[in-house]
C-alpha positions in Angstrom: 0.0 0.0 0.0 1.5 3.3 -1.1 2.2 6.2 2.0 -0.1 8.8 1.6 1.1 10.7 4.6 2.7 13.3 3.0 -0.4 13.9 0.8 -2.3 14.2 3.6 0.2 16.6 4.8 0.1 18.8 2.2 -3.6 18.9 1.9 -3.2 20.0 5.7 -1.4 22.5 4.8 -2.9 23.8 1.6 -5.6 24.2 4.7 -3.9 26.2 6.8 -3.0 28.4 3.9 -6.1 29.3 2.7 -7.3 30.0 6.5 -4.6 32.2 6.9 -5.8 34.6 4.5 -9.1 34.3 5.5 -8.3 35.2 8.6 -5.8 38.1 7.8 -8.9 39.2 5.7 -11.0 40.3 8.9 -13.0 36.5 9.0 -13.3 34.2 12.3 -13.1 30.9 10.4 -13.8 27.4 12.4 -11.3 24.0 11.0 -10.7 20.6 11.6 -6.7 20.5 11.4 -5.3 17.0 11.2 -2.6 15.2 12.9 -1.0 15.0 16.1 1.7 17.7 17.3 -1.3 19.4 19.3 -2.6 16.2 21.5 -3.7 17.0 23.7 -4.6 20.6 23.1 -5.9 20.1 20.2 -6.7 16.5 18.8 -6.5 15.4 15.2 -10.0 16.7 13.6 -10.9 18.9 16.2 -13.2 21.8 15.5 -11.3 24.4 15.8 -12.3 28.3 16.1 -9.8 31.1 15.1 -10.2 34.7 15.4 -8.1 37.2 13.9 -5.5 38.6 16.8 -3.9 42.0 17.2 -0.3 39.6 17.8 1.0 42.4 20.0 -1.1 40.8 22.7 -0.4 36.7 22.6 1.5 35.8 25.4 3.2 31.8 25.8 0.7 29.6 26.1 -1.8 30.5 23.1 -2.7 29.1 20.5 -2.3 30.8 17.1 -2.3 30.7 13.4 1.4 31.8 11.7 3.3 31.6 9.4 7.0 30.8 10.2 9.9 30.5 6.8 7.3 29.8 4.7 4.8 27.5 6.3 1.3 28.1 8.1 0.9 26.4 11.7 -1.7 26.3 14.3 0.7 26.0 17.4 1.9 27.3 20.2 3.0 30.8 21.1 6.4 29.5 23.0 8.5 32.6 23.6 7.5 36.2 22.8 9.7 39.6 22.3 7.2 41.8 22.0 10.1 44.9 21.6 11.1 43.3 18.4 7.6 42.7 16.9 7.9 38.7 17.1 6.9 35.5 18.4 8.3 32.1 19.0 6.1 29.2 17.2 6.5 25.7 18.8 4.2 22.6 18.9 3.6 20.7 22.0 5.9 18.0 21.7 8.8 20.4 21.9 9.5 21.2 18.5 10.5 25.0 17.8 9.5 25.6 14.4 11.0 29.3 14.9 10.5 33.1 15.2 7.9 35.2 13.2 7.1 38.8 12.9 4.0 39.9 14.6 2.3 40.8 10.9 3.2 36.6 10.2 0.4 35.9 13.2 -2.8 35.7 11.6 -5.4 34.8 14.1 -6.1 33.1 17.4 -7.4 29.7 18.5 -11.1 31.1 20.4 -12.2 27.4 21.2 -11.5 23.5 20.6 -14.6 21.5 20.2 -17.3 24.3 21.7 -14.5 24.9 24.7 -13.4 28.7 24.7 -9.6 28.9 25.1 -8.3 31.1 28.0 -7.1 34.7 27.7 -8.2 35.1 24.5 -11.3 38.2 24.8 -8.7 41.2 24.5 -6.5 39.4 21.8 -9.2 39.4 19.2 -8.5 41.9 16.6 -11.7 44.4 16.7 -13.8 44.2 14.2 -13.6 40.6 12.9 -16.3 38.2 11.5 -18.0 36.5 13.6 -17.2 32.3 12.8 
C-alpha cells in the first residue's frame, strides 16, 4: 500500500493556507486540522475556532495561526519579544518551528470543540467576523 502521509500533509497545509488569509482578511473561520503535534490541546480533527488577533497581545501559552519561513501552523505561542515585533512558534511535543514577525500571526485559537480557550477576549482583533 503506497504512503499517503505526505499527501495528507500537504492537503493539511494547503488548509492552513487558505485559513490564513481568511483570517488576515477580517474573518473568524472554524477548522478541523489534522494530525497530532497538538494532542492533547488540540486532537486530530478537532473543531477548531480562530479569530483574527492583534499579535501584540499573545503571550506563551496560546494558540495561534502563523506563518514561520514559509509555512502556516496552528501551534503554540512559545516565547514572545514583544520589543522586536515577534513570536516564537513551537508545537507541543517540543519542536520550535522558529520566530515570526507579529504581521506573520494571523489569528487566534477562540475554542477546541465548543470549549473557549483562556485569555483570548482582549486578543481578538476588533472588528472581525464573527465564525
Amino acid at each position: 500500500m503506497p504512503n499517503t502521509d505526505g499527501v495528507a500533509h500537504a492537503v493539511a497545509m494547503g488548509m492552513l493556507e487558505a485559513a490564513a488569509a481568511r483570517v488576515a482578511g477580517g474573518a473568524t473561520i472554524t477548522v478541523r486540522p489534522t494530525g497530532g503535534s497538538m494532542i492533547p490541546l488540540i486532537a486530530s480533527r478537532s473543531l477548531v475556532t480562530i479569530a483574527p488577533v492583534d499579535a501584540a497581545k499573545v503571550e506563551v501559552g496560546d494558540i495561534v495561526l502563523a506563518k514561520v519561513a514559509g509555512t502556516v501552523y496552528l501551534h503554540l505561542v512559545s516565547a514572545v519579544n514583544h520589543a522586536a515585533g515577534r513570536v516564537q512558534i513551537s508545537n507541543n511535543r517540543g519542536r520550535v518551528n522558529g520566530w515570526t514577525s507579529h504581521a506573520r500571526v494571523f489569528g487566534i485559537c477562540t475554542s477546541v470543540d465548543g470549549v473557549v480557550r483562556p485569555r483570548i477576549a482582549t486578543k481578538v482583533r476588533s472588528g472581525a467576523e464573527p465564525a
